[in-house]
N, CA, C and O atoms as a Tripos MOL2 file, in Angstrom:
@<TRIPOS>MOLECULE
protein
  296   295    74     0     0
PROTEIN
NO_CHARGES

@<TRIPOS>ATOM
      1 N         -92.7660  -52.5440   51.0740 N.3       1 UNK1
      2 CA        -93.9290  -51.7010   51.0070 C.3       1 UNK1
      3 C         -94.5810  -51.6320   52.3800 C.2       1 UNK1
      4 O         -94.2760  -52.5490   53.1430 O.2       1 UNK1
      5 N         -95.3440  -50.7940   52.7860 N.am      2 UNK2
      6 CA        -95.8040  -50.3690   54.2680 C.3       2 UNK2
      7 C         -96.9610  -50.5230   53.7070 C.2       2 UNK2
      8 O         -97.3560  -50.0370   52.6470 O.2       2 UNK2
      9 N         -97.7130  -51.4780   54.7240 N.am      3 UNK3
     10 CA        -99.4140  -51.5180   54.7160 C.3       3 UNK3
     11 C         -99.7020  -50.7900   55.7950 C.2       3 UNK3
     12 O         -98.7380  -50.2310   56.3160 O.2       3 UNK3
     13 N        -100.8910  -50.6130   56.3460 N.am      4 UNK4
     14 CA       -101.2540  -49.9680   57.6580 C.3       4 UNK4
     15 C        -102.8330  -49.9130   57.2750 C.2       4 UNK4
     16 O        -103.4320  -49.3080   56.3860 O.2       4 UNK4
     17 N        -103.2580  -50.7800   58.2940 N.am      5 UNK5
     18 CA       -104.5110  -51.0540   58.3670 C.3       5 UNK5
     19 C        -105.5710  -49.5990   58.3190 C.2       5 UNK5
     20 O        -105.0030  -48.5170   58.4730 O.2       5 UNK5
     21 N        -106.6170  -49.6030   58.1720 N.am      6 UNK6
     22 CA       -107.6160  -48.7370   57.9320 C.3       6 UNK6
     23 C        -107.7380  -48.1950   59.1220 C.2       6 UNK6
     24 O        -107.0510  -48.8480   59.9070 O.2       6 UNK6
     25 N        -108.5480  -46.8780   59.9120 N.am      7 UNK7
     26 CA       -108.8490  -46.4720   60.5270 C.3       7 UNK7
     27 C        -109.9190  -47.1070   61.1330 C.2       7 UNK7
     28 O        -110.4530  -47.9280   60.3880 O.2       7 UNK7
     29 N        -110.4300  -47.0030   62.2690 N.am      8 UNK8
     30 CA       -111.0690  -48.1810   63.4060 C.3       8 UNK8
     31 C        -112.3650  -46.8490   63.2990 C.2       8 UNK8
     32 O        -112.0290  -45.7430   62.8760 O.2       8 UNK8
     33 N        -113.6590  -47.0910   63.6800 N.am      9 UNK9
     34 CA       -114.2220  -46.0050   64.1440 C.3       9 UNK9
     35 C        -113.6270  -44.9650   65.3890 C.2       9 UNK9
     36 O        -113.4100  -43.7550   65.4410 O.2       9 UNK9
     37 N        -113.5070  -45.9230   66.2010 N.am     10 UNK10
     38 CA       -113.3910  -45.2650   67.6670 C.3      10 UNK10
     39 C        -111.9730  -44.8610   67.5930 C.2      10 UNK10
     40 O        -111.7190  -44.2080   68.6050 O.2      10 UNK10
     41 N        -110.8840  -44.9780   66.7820 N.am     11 UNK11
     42 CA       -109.8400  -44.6230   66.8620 C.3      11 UNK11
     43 C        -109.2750  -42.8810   66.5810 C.2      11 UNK11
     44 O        -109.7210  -42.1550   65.6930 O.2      11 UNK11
     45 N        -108.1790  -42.4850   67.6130 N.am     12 UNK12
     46 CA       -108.0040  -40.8130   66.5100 C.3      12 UNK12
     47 C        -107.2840  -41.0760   65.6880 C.2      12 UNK12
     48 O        -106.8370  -42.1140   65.2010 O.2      12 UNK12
     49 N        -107.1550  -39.8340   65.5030 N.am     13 UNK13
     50 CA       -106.6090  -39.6530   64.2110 C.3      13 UNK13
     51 C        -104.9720  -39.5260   64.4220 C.2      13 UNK13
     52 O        -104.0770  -39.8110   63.6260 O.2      13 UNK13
     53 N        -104.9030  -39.1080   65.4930 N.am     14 UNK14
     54 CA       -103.1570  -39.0300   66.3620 C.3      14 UNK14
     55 C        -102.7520  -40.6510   66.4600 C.2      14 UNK14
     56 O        -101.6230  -41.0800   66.2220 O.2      14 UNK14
     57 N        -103.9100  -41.4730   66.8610 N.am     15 UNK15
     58 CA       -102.6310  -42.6550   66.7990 C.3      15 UNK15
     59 C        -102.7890  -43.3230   65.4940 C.2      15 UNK15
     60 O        -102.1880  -44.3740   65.2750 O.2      15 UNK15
     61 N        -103.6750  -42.6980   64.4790 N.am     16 UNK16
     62 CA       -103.3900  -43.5040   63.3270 C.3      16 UNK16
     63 C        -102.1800  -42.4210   62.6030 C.2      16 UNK16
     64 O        -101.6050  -42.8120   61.5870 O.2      16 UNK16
     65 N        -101.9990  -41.6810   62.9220 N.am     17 UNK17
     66 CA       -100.7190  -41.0500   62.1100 C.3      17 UNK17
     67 C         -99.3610  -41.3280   63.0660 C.2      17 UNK17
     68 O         -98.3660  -41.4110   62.3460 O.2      17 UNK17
     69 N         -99.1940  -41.4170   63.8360 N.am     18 UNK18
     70 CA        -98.4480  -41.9610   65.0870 C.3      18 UNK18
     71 C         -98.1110  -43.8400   64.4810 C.2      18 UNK18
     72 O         -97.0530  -44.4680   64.4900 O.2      18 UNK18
     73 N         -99.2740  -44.1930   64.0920 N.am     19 UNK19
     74 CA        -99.0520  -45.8620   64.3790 C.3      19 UNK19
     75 C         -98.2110  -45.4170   62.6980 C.2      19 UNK19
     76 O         -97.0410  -45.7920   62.7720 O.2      19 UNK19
     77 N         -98.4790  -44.8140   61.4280 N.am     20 UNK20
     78 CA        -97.9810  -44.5470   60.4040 C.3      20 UNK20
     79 C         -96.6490  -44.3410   60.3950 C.2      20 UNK20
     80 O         -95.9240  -44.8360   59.5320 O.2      20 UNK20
     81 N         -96.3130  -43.7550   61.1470 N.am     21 UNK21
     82 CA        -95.1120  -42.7440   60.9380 C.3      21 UNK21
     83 C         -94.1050  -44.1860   61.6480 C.2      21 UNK21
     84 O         -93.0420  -44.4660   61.0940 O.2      21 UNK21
     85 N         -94.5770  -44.9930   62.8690 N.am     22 UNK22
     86 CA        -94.1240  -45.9010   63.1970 C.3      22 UNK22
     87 C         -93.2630  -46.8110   62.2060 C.2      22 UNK22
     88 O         -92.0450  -46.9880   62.1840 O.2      22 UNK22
     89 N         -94.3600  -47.3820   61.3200 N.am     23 UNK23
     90 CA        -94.1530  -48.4280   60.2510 C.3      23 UNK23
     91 C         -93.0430  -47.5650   59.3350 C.2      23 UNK23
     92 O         -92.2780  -48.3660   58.7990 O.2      23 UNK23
     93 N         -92.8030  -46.5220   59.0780 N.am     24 UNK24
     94 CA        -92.5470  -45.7660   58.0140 C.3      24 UNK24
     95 C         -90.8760  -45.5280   58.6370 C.2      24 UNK24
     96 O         -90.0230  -45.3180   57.7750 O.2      24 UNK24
     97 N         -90.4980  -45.5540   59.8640 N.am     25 UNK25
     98 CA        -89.6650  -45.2440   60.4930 C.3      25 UNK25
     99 C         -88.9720  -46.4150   60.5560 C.2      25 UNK25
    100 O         -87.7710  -46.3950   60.2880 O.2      25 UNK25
    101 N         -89.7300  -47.8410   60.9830 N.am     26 UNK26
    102 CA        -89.7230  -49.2030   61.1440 C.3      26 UNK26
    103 C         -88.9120  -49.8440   59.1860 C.2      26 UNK26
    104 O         -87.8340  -50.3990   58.9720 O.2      26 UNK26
    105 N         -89.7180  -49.5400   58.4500 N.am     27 UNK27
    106 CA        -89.3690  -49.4800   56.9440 C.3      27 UNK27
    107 C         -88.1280  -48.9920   56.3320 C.2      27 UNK27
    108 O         -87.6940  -49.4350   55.2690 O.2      27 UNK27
    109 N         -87.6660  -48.2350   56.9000 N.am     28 UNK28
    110 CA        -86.2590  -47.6440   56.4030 C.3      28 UNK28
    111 C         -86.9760  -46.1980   55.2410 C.2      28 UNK28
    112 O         -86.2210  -45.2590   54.9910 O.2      28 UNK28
    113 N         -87.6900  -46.2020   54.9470 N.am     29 UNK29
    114 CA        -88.1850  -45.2140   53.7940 C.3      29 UNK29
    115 C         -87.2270  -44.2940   53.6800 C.2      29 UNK29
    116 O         -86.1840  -44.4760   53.0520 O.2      29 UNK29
    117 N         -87.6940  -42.7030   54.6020 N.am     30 UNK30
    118 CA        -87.2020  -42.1260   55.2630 C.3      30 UNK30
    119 C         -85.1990  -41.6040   54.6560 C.2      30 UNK30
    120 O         -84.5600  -40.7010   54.1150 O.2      30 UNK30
    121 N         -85.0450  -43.0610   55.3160 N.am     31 UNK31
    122 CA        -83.6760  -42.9720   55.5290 C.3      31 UNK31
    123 C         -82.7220  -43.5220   54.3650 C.2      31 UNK31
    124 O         -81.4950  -43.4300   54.3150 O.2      31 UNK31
    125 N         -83.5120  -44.0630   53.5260 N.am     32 UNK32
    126 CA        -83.4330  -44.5180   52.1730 C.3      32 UNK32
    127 C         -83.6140  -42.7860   51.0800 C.2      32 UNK32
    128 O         -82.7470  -42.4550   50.2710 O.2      32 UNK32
    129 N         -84.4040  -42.2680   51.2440 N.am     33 UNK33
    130 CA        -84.7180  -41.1680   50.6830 C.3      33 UNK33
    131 C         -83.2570  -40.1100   50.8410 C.2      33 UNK33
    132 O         -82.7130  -39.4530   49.9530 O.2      33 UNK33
    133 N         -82.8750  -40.2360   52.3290 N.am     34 UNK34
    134 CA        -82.1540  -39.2480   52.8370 C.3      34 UNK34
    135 C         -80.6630  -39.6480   52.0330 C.2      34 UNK34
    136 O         -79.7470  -39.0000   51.5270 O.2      34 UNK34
    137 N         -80.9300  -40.8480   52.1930 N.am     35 UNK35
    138 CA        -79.1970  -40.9500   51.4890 C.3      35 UNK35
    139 C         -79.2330  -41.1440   50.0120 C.2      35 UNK35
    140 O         -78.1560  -41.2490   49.4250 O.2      35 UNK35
    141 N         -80.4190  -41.2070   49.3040 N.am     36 UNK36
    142 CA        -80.1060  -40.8420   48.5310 C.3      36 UNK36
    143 C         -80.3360  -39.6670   47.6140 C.2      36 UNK36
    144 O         -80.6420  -39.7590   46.4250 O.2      36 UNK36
    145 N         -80.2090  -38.8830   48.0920 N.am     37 UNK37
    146 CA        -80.2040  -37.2300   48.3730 C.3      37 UNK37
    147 C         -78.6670  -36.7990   48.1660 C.2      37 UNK37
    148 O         -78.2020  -35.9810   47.3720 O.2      37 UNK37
    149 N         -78.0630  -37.5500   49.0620 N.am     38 UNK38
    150 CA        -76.7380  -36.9710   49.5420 C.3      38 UNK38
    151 C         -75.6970  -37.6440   48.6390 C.2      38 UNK38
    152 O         -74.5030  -37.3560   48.5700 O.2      38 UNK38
    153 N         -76.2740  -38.4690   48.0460 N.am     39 UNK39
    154 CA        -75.4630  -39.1710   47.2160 C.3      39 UNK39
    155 C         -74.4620  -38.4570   45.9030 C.2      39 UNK39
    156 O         -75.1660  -38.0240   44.9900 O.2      39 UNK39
    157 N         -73.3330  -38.3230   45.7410 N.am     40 UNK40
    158 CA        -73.0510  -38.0120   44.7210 C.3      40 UNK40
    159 C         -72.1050  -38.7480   43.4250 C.2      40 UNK40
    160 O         -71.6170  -39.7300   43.9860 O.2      40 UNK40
    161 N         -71.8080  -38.7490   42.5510 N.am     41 UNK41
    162 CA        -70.8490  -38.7860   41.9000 C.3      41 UNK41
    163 C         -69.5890  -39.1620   42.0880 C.2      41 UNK41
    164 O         -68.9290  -38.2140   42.5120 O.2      41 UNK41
    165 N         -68.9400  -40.1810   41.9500 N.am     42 UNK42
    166 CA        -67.2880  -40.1970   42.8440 C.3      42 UNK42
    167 C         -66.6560  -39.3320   40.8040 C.2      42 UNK42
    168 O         -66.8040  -39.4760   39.5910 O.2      42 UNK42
    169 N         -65.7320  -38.2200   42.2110 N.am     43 UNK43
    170 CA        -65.0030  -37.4420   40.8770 C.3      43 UNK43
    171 C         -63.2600  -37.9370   41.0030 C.2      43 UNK43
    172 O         -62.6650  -38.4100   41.9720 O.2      43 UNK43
    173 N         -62.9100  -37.7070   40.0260 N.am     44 UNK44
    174 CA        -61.4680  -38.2890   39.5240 C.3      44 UNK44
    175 C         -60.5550  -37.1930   40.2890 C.2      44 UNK44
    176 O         -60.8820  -36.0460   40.5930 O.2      44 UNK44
    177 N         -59.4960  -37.7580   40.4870 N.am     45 UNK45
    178 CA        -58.4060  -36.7630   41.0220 C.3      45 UNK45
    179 C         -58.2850  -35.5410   40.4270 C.2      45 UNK45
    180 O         -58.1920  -34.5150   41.1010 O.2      45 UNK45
    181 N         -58.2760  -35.5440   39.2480 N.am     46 UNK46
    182 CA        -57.8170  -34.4710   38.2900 C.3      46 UNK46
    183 C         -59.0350  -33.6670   38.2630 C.2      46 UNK46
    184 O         -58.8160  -32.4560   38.3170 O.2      46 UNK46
    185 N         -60.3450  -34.0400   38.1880 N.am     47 UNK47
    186 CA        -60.9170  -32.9300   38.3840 C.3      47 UNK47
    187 C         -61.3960  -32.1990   39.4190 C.2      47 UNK47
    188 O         -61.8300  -31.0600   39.2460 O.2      47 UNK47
    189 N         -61.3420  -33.1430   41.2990 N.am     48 UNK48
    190 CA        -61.3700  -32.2170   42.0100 C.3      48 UNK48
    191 C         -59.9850  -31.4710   42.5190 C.2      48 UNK48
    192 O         -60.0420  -30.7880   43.5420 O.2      48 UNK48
    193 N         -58.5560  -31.6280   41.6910 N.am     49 UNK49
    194 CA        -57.8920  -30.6870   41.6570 C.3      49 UNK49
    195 C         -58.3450  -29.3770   40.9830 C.2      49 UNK49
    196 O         -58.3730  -28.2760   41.5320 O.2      49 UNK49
    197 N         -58.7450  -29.6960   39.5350 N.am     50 UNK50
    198 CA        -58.9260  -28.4920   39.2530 C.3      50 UNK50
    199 C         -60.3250  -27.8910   39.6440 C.2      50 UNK50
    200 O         -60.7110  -26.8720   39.0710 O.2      50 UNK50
    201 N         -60.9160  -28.3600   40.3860 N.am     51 UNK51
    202 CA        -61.9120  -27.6870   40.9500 C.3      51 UNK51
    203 C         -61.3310  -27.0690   42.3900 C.2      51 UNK51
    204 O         -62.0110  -26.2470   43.0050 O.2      51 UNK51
    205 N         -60.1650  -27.4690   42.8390 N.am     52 UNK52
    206 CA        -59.4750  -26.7930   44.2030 C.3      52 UNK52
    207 C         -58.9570  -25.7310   43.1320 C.2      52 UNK52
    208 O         -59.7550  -24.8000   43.0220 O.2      52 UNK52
    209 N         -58.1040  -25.6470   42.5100 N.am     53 UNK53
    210 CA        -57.2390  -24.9140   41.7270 C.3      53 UNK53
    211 C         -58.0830  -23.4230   41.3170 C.2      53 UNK53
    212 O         -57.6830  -22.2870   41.5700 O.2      53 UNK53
    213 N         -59.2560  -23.7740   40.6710 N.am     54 UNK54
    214 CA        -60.2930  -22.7960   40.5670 C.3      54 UNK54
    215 C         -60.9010  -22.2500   41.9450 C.2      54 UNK54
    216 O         -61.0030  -21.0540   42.2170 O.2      54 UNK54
    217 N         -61.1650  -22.9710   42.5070 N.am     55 UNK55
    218 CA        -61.6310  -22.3230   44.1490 C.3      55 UNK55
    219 C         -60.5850  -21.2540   44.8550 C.2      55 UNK55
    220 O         -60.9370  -20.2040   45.3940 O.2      55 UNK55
    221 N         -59.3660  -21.6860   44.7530 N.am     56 UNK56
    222 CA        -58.0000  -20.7300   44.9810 C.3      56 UNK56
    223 C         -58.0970  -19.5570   44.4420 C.2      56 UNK56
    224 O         -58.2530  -18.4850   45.0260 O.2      56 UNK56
    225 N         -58.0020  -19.7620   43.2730 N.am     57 UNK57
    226 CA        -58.1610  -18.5200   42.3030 C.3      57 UNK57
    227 C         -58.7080  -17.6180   42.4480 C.2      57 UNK57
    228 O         -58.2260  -16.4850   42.4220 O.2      57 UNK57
    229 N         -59.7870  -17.8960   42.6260 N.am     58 UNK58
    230 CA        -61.5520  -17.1700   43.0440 C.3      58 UNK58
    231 C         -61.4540  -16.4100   44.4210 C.2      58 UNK58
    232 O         -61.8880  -15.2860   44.6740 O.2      58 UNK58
    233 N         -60.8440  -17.2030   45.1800 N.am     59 UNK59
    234 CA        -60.8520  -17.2070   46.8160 C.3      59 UNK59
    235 C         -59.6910  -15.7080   46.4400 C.2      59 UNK59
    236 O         -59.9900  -14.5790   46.8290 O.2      59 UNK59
    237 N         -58.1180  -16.0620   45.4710 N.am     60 UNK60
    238 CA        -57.1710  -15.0760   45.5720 C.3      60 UNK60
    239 C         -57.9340  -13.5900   45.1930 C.2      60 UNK60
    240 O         -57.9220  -12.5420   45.8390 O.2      60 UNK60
    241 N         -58.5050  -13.8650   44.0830 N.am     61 UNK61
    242 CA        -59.3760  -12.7290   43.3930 C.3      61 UNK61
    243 C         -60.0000  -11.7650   43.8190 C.2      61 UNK61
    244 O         -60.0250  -10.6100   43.3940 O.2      61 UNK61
    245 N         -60.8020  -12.4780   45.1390 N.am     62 UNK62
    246 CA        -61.8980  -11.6650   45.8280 C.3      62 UNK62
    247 C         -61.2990  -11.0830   46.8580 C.2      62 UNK62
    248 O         -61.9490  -10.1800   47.3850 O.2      62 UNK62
    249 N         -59.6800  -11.4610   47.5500 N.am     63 UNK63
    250 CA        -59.5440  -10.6590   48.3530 C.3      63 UNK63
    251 C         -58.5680   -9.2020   47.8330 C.2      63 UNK63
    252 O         -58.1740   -8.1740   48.3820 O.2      63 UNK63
    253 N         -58.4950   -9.6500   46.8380 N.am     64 UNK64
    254 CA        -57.8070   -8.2180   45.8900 C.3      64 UNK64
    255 C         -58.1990   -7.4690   45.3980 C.2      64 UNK64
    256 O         -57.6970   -6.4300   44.9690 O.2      64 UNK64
    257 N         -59.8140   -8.1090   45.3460 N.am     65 UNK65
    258 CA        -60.8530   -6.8570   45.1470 C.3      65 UNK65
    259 C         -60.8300   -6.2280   46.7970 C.2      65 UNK65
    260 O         -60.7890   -5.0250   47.0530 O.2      65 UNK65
    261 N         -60.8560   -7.0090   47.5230 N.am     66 UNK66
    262 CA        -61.3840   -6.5160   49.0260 C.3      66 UNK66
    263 C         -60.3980   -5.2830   49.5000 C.2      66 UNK66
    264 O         -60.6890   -4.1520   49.8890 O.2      66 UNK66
    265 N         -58.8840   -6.0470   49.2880 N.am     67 UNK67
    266 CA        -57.7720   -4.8710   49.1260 C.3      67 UNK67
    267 C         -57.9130   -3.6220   48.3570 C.2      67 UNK67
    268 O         -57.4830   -2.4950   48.6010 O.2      67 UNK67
    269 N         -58.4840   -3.9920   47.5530 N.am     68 UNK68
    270 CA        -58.1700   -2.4880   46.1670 C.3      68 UNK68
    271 C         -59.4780   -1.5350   46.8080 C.2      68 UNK68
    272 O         -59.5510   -0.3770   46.3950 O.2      68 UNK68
    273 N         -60.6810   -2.0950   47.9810 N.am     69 UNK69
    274 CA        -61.9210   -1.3760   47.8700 C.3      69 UNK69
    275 C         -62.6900   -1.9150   46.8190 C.2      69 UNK69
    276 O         -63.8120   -1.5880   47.2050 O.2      69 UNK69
    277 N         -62.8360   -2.4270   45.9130 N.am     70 UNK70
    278 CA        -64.0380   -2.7310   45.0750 C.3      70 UNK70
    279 C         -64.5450   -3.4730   45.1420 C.2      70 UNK70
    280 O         -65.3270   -3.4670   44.1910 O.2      70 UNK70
    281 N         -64.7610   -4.7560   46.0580 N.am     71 UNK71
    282 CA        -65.2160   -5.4420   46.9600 C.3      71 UNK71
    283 C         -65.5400   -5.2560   48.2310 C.2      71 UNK71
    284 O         -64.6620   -5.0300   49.0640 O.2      71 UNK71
    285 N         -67.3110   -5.3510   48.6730 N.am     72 UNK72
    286 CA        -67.3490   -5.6080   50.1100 C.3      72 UNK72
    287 C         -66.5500   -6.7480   50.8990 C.2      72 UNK72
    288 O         -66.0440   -7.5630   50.1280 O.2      72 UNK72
    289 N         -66.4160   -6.8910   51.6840 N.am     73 UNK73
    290 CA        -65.9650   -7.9210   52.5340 C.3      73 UNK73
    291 C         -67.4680   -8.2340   53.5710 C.2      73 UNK73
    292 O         -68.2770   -7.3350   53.7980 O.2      73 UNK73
    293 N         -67.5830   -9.2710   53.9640 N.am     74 UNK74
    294 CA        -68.5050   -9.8450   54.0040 C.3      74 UNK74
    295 C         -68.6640  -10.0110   55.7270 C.2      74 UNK74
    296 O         -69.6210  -10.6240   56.2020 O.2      74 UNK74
@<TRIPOS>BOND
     1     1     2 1
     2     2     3 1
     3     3     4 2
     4     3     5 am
     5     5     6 1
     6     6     7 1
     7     7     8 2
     8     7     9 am
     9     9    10 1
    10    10    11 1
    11    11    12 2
    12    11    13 am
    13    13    14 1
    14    14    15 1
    15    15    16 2
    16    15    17 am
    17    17    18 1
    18    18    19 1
    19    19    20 2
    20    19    21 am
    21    21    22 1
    22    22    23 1
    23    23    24 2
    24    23    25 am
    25    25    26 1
    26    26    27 1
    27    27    28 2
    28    27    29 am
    29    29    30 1
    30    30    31 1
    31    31    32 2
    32    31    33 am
    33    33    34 1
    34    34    35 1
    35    35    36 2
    36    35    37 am
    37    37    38 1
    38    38    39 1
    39    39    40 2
    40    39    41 am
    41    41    42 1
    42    42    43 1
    43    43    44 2
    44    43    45 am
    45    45    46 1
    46    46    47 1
    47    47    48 2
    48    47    49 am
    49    49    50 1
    50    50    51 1
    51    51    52 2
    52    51    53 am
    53    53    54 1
    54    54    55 1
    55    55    56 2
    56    55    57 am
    57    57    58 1
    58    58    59 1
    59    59    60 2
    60    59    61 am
    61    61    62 1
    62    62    63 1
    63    63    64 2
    64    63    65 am
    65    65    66 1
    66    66    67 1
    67    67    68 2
    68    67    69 am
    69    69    70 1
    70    70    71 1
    71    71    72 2
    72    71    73 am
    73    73    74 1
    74    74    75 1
    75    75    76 2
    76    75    77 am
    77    77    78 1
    78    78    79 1
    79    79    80 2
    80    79    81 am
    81    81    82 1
    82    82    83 1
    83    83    84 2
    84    83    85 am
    85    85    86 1
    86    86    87 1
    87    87    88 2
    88    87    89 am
    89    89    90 1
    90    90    91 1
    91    91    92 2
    92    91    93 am
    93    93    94 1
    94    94    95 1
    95    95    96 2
    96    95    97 am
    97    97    98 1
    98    98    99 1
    99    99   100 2
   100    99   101 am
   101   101   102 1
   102   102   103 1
   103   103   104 2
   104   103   105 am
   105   105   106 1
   106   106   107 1
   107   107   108 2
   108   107   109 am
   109   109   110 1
   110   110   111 1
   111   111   112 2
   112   111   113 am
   113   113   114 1
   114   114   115 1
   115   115   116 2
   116   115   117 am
   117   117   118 1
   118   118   119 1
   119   119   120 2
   120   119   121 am
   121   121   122 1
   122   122   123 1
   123   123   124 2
   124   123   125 am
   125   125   126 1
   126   126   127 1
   127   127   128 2
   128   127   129 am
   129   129   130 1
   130   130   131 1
   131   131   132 2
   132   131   133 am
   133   133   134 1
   134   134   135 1
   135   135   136 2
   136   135   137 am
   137   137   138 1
   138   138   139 1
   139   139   140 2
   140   139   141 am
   141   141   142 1
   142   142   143 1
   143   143   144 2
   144   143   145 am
   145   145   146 1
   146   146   147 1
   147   147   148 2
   148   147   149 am
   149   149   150 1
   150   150   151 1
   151   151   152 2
   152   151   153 am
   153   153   154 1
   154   154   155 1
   155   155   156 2
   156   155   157 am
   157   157   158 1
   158   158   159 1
   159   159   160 2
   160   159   161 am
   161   161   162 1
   162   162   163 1
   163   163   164 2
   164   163   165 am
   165   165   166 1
   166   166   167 1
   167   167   168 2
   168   167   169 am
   169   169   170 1
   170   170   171 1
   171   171   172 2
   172   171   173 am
   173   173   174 1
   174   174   175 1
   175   175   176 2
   176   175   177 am
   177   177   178 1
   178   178   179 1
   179   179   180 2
   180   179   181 am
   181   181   182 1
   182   182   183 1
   183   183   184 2
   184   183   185 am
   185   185   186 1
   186   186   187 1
   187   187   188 2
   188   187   189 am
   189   189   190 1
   190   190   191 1
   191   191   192 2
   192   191   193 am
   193   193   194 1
   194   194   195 1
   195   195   196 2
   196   195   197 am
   197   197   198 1
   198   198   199 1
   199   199   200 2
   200   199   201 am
   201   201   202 1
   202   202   203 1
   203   203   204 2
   204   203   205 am
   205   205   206 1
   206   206   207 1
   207   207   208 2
   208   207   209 am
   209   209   210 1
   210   210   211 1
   211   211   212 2
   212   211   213 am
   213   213   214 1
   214   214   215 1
   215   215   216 2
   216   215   217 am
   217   217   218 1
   218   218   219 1
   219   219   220 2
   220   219   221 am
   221   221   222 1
   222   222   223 1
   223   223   224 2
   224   223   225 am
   225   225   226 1
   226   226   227 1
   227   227   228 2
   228   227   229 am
   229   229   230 1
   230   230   231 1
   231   231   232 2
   232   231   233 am
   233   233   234 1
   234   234   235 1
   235   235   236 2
   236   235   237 am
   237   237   238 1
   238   238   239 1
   239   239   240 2
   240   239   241 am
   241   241   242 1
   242   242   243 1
   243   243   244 2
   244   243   245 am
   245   245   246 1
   246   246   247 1
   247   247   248 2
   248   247   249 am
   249   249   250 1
   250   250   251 1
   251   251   252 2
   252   251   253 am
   253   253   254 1
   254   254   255 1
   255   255   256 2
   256   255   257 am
   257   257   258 1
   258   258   259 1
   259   259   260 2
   260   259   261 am
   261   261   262 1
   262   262   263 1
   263   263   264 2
   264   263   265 am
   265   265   266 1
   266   266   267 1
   267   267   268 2
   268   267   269 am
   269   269   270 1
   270   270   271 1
   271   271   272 2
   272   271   273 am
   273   273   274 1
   274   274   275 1
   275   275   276 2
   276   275   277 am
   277   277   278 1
   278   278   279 1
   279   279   280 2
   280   279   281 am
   281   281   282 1
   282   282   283 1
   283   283   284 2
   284   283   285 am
   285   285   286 1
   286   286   287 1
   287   287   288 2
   288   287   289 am
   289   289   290 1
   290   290   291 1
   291   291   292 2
   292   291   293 am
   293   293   294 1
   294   294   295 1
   295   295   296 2
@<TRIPOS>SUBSTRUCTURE
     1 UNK1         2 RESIDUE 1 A UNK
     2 UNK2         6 RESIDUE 1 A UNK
     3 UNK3        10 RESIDUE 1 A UNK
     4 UNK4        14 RESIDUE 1 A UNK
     5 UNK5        18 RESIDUE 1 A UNK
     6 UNK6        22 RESIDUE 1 A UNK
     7 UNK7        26 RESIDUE 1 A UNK
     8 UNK8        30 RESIDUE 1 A UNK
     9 UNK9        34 RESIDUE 1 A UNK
    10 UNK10       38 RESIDUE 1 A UNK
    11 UNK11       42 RESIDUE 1 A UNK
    12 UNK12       46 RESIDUE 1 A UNK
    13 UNK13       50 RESIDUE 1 A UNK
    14 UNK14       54 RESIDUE 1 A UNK
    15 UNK15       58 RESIDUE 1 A UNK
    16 UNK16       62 RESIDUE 1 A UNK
    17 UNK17       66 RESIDUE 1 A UNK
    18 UNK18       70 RESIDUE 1 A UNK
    19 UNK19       74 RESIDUE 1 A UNK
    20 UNK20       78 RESIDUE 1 A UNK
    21 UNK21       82 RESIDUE 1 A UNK
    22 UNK22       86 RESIDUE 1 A UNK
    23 UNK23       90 RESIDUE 1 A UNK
    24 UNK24       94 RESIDUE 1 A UNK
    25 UNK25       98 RESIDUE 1 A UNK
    26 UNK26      102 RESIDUE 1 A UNK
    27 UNK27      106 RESIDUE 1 A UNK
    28 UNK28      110 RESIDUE 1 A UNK
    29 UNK29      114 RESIDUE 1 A UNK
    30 UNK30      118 RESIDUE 1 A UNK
    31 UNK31      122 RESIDUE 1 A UNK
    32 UNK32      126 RESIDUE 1 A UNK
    33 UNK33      130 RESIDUE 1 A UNK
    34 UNK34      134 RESIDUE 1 A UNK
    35 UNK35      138 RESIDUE 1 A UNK
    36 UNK36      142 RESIDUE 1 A UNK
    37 UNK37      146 RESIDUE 1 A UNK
    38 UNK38      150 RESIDUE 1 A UNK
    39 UNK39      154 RESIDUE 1 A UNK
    40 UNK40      158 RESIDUE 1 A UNK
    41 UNK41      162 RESIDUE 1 A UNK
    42 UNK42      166 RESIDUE 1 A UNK
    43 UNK43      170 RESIDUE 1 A UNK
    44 UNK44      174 RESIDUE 1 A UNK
    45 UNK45      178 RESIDUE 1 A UNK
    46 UNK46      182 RESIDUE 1 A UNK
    47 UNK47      186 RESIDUE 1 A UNK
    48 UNK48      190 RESIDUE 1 A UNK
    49 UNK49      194 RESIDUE 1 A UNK
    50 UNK50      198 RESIDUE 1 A UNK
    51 UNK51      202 RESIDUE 1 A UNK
    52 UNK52      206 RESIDUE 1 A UNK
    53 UNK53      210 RESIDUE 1 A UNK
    54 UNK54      214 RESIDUE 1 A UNK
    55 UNK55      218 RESIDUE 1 A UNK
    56 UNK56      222 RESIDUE 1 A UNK
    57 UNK57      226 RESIDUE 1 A UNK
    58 UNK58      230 RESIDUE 1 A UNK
    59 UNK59      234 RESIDUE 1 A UNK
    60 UNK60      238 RESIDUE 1 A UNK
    61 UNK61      242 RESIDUE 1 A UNK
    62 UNK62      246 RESIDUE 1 A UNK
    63 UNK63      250 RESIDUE 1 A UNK
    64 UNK64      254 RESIDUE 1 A UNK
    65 UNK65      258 RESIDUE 1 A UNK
    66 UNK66      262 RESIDUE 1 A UNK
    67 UNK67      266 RESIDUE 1 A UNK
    68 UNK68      270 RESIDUE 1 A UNK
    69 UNK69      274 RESIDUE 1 A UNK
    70 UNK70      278 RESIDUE 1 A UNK
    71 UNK71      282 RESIDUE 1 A UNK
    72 UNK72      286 RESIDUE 1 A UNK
    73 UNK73      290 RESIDUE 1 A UNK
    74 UNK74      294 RESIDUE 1 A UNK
């Protein structure tokens, strides 16, 4: 947990968000948040085949629209 002392009178307000961001950077927070963001799921062989298998498909599809004219191309 990040404490951070109170604001001083005479102090600004730049180095109390400055001295914040310090501790917060210092803490891992941040970077804890970020990865777990990015985190996903571990998927089985078989289904990111058939998730390639479907991507192919899709990918073959759209350029046969692009061929025939009934697709923009991008």
């Amino acid at each position: 947990m990040i404490t951070v002392e109170r604001k001083d009178s005479r102090e600004a307000n730049e180095n109390l968000l400055r001295r914040f961001n310090r501790r917060v950077l210092q803490a891992g927070v941040i970077a804890k948040a970020k990865a777990a963001q990015r985190h996903t799921k571990p998927i089985s062989k078989t289904e990111r085949r058939k998730a390639a298998i479907i991507r192919e498909q899709r990918k073959a599809e759209k350029t046969m629209q692009i061929r025939m004219g009934l697709a923009k191309s991008r």
